[in-house]
Z-matrix of the N, CA and C atoms (Angstrom, degrees):
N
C 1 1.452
C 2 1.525 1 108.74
N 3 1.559 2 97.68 1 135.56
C 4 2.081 3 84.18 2 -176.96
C 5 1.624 4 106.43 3 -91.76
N 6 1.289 5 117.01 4 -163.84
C 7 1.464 6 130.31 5 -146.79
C 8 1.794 7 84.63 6 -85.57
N 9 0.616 8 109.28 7 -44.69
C 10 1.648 9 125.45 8 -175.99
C 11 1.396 10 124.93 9 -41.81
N 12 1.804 11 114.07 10 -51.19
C 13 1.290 12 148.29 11 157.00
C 14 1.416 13 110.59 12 -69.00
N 15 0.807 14 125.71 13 -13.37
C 16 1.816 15 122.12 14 -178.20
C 17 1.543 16 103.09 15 -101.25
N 18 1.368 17 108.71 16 -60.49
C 19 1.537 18 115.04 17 170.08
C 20 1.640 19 118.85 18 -46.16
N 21 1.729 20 132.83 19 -28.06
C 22 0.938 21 132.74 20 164.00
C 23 1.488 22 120.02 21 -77.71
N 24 1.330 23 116.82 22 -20.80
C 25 1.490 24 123.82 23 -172.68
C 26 1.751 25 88.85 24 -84.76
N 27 0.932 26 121.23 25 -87.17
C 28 1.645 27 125.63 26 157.49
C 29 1.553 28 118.03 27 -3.22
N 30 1.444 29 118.54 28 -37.55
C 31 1.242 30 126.44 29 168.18
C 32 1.589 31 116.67 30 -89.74
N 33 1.105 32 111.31 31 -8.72
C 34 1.761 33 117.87 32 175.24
C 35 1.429 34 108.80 33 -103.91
N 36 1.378 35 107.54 34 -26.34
C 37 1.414 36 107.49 35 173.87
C 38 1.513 37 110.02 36 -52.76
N 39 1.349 38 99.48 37 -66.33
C 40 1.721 39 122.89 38 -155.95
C 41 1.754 40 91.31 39 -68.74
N 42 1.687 41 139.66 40 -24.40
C 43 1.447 42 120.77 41 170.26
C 44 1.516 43 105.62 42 -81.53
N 45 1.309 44 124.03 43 -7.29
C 46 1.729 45 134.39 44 177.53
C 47 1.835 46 93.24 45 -72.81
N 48 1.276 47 102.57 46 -52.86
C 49 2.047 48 85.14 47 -171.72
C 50 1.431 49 95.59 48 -82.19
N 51 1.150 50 129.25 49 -34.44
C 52 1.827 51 116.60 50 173.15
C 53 1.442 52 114.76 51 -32.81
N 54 1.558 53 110.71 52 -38.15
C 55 1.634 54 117.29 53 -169.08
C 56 1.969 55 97.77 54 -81.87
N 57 1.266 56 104.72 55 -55.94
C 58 1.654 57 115.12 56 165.64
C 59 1.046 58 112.47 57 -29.77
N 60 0.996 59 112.48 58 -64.85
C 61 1.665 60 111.06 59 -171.70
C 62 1.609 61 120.09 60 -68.61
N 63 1.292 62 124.91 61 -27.26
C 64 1.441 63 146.04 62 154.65
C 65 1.329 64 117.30 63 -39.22
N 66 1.530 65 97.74 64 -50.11
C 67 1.366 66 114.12 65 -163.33
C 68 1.826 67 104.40 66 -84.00
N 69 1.221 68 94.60 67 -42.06
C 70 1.524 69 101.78 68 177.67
C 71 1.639 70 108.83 69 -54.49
N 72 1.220 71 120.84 70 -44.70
C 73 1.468 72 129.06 71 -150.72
C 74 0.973 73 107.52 72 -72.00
N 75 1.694 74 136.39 73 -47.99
C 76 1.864 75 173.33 74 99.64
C 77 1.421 76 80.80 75 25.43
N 78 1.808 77 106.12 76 -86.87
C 79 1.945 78 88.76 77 -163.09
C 80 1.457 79 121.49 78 -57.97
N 81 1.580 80 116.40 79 -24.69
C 82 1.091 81 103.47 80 -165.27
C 83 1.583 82 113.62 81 -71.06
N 84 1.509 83 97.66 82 -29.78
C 85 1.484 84 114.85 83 -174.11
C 86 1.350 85 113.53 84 -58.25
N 87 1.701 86 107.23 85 -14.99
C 88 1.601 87 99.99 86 -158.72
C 89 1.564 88 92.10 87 -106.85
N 90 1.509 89 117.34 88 -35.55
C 91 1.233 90 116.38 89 -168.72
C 92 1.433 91 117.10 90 -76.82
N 93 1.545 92 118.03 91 -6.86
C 94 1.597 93 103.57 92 -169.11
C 95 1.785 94 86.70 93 -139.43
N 96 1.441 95 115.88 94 170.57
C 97 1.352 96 111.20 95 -128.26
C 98 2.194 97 68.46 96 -143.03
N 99 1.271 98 101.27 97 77.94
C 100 1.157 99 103.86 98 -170.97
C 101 1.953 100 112.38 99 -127.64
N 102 1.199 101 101.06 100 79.53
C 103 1.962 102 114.63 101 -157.03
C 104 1.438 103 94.87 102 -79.59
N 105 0.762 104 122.64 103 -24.03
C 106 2.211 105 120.01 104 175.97
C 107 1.066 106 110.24 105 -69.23
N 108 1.247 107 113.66 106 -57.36
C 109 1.614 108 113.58 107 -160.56
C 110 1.917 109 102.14 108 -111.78
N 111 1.091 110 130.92 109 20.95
C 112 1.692 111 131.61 110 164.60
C 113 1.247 112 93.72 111 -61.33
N 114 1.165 113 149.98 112 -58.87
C 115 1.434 114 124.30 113 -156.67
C 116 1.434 115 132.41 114 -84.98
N 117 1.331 116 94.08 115 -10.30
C 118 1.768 117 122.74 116 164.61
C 119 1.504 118 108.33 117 -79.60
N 120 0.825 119 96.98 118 -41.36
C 121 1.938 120 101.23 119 -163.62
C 122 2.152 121 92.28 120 -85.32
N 123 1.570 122 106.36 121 -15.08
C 124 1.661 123 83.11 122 174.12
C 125 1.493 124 99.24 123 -103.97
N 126 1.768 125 134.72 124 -8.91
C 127 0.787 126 124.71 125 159.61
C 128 1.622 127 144.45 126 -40.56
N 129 1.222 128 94.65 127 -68.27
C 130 1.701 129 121.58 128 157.06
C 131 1.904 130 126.68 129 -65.02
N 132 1.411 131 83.11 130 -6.79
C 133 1.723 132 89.14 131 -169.04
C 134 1.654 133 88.95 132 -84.61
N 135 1.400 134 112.46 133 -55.61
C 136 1.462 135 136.35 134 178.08
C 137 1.417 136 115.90 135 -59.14
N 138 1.236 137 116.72 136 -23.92
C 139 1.436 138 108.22 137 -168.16
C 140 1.587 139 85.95 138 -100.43
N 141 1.287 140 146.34 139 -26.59
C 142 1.404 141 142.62 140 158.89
C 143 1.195 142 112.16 141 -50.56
N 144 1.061 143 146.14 142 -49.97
C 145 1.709 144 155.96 143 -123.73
C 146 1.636 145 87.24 144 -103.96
N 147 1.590 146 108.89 145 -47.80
C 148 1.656 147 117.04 146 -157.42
C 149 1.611 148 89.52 147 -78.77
N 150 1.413 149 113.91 148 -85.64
C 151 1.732 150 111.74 149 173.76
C 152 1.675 151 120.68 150 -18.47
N 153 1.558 152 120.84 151 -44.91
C 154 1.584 153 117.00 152 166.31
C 155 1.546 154 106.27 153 -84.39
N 156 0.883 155 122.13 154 14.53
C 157 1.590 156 120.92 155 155.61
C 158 1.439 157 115.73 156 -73.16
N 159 1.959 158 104.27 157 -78.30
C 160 0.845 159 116.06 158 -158.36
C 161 1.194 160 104.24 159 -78.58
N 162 1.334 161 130.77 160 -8.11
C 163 1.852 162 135.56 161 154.48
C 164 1.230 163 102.10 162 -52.67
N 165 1.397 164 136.71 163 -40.54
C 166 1.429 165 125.32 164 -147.28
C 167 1.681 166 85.34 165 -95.40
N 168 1.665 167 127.36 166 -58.39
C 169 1.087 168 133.87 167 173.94
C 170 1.440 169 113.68 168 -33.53
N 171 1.149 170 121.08 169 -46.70
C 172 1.740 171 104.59 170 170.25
C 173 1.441 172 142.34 171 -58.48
N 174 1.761 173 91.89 172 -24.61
C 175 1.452 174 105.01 173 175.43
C 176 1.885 175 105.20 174 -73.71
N 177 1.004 176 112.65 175 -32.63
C 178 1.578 177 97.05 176 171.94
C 179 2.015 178 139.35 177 -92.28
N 180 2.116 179 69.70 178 7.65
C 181 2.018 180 69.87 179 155.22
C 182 1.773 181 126.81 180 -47.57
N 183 1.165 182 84.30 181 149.97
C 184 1.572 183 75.97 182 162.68
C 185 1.556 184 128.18 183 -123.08
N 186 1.456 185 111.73 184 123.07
C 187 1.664 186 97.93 185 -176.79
C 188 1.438 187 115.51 186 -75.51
N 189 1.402 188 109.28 187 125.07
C 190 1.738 189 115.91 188 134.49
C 191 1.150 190 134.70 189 4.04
């Protein structure tokens, strides 16, 4: 596999836990009855999800 193909798989990976982690945050939010700490837990849930986004999104620039 060349450098090229790894870096895109690597880049689909890392928007695959962006969605995980989204998804995790939603159920957890819905399933447990947790009023102190909801705005922390969507803070950090979100600021993970976005950062392994736009990590994964860089790997499929394309150079020039």
């Amino acid at each position: 596999m060349d450098k090229e193909g790894t870096k895109e798989k690597f880049g689909d990976y890392l928007i695959d836990v962006s969605k995980y982690v989204i998804t995790a945050v939603l159920i957890t939010a819905s399933f447990n009855d947790i009023s102190s700490s909801r705005v922390l837990m969507y803070v950090i849930g979100v600021s993970v999800a976005v950062l392994t986004l736009l990590w994964g999104l860089f790997y499929f620039r394309k150079k020039k």
